[in-house]
N, C-alpha and C positions, 0 to 999 in steps of 0.2 A: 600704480603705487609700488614702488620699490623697497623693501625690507631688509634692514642691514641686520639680518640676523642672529648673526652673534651677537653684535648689539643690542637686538631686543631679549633675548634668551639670559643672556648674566644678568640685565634688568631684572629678568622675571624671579631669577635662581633669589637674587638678592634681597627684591621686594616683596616675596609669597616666603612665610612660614615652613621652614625642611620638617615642619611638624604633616604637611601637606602630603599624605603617603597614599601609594594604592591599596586597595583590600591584600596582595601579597604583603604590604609593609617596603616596597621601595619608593624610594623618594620621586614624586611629582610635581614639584615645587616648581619648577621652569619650565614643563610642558603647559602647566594649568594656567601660569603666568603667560605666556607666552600666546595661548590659546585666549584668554582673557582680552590680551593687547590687541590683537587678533578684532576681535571680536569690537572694539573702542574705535579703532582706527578706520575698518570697515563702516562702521553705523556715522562717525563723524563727519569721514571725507568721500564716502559712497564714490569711493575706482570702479571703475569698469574692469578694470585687469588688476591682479596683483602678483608679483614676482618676489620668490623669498631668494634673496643674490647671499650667497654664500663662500665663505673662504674653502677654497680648495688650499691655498699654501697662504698662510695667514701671516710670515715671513721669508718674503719671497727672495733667493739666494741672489738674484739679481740686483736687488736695493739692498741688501748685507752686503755685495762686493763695493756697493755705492760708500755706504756709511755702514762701517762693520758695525757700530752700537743701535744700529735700528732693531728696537725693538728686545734688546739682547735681556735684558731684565724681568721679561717675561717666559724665557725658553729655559725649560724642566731637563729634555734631554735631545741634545743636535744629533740627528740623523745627517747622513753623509750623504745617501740617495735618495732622500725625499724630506716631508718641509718636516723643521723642527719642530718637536712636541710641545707645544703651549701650555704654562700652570695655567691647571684648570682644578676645583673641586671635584672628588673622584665623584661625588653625589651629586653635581651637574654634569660630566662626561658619560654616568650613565645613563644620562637621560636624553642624549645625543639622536640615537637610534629611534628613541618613544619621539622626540621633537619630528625628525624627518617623517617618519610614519604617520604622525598627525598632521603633517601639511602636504602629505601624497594625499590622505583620506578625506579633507579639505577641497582638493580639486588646486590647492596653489603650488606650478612647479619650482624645483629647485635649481636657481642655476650657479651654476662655478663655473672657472676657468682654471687649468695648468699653470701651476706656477706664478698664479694670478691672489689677490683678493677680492674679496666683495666688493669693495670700495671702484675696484677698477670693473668690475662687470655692471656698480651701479651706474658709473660713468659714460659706461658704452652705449646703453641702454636709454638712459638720461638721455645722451647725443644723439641716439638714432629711433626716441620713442614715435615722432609722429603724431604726439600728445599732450595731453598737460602730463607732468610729472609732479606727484611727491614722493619724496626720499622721506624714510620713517628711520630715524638715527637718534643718539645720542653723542655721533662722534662730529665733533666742532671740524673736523678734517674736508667732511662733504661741501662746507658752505663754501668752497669756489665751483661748485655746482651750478648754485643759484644765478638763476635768468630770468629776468620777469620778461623780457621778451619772448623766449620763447617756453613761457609759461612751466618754470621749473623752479620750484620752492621747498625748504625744506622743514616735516614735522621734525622739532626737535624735541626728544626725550628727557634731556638731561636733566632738568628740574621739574622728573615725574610724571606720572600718566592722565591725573590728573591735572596736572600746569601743562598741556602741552603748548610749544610756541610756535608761529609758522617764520620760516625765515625766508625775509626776500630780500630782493637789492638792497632796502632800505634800511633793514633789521642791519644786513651786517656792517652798512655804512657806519650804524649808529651805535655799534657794539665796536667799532674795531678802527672807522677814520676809513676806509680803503672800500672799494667795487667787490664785488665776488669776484672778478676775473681777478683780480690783485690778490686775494688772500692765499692762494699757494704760495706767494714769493713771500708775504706778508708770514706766514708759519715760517717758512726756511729763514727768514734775517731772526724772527722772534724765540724758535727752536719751540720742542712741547716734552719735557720729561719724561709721559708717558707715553712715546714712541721712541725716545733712545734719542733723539734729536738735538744735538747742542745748539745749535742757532749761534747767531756770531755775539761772541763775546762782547757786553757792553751795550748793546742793541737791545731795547725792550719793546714793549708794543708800540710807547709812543715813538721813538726814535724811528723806528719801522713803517709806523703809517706814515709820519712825517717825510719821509726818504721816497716811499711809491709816491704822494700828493703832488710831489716836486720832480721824480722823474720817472712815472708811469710804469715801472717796472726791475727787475735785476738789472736787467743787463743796462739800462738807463742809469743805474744807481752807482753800479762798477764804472760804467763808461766815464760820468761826470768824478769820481774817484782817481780816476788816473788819471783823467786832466786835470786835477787839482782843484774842482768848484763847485757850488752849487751846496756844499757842505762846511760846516767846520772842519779845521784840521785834526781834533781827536776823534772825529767821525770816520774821516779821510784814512787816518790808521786803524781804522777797528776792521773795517769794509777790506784795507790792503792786508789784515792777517789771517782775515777769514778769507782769502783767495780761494784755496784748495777745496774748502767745504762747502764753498759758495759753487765754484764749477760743477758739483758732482748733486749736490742735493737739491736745487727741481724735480730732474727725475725720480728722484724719490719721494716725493711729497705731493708733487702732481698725478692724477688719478689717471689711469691708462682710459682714452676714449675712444680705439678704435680696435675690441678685441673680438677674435669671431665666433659666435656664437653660438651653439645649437639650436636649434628652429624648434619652438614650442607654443605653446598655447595658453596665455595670462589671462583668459576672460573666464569670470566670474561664473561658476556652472553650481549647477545644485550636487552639496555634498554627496560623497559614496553612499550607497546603502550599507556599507560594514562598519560604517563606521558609530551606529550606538553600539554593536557588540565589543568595539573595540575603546570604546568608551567606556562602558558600564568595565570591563577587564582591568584596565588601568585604572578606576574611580576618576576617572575624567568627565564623568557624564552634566554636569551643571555645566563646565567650561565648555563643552563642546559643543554643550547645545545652544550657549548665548552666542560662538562664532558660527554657528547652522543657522540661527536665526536672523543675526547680520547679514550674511551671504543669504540666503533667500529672502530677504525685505531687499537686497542690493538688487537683485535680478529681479524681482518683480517689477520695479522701476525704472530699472536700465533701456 
């Protein structure tokens, strides 16, 4: 089980009450949340491993140079030598520190990559699990993820913890006209406002599913483009002004699958022993003990 953490974490900020505070009076609201989801996810889909993949650069300078508006709407203050500061709630960034702490205390490690995001370490990981995977996201981005061959599906969040939806080949056929393998090309022609993304002008979802159904891919879509067929002609012009944006943004939309790792250990062990004092400390102690109790029901039947 793969956890796109930041994605689960402003869930949590968002869906738990900031009324949610420790006995000092700081806010717990996305640790508890967070710890709660935890806790759901585990008891529902009983992993054997679980990995919380994390953005080390959650705007990586290399897909800015791609498409300088990736993401740009979200960036508070750019740093020169390292990634840009992302608007965040200062009462969710303090609770950054408390999140990592509870998923060391957990036993679940954290992984990043340089210059990387989550998304590309869920990737890599996805590619080289050896396993079933689920991906636990809210972000629509993962679903070219999805392999029912080689058993890789995704929990999606986005309509809540209780609706949760599993997405396979089928889901996103049915949501979107297009394979999972299609839906990175399928984002870049349809663009997603909330990554900075314009997508080519005039192209919407259907136009876009319609274009992969008929030729399997970009570069099939651009090739039949300049030969002149396979499309209408106000198609044929949408496709030749989006040239430049078309060349450069795959790479940026496609999730990096071969990045190299640190060597850790995802299998489900029984929680620290410090961790009720560090519980009861933060008033964490109910959320922690529903995610101790999922994790050891997970390992007594594993």
């Amino acid at each position: 089980m793969l956890l796109d953490t930041a994605s689960l974490y402003f869930r949590a900020f968002y869906g738990v009450p900031d009324s949610v505070k420790a006995p000092g009076g700081q806010p717990v609201n996305a640790a508890r949340g967070l710890l709660d989801i935890i806790a759901k996810i585990v008891s529902t889909y009983e992993p054997t491993h679980v990995v919380a993949c994390w953005d080390d650069d959650w705007r990586p300078e290399w897909r800015v140079q791609l498409i300088p508006s990736y993401k740009t709407h979200r960036v508070v203050v750019e740093v020169e030598t390292g990634p840009d500061v992302e608007e965040m709630p200062d009462p969710l960034e303090a609770q950054i520190p408390l999140i990592r702490e509870s998923l060391d205390l957990l036993g679940i490690p954290i992984v990043g990559a340089a210059e990387h995001e989550a998304d590309d370490v869920i990737g890599t990981l996805a590619t080289d699990a050896g396993m079933p995977v689920d991906i636990v996201t809210g972000d629509r981005d993962l679903f070219q993820l999805v392999d029912d061959a080689a058993a890789v599906r995704v929990v999606y969040t986005a309509r809540g913890m209780s609706n949760l939806e599993i997405v396979t080949d089928d889901v996103v056929h049915a949501k979107y006209g297009v394979a999972p393998r299609q839906y990175a090309d399928f984002a870049v022609l349809r663009g997603d406002a909330s990554d900075g993304l314009p997508g080519v002008a005039g192209i919407g979802e259907k136009t876009a599913a319609t274009l992969l159904t008929a030729h399997a891919d970009l570069a099939g879509i651009v090739a039949a483009a300049t030969a002149g067929e396979g499309m209408s002609a106000g198609v044929r012009t949408k496709i030749a002004a989006g040239a430049d944006y078309l060349a450069v943004a795959p790479t940026v939309v496609r999730v990096v699958r071969d990045l190299d790792l640190p060597t850790f250990d995802a299998t489900l062990r029984q929680v620290s022993p410090d961790a009720a004092a560090f519980a009861d400390q933060w008033g964490l102690g109910t959320a922690f003990a529903r995610a101790t109790k999922a994790i050891a029901a997970r390992i007594a039947t594993a």
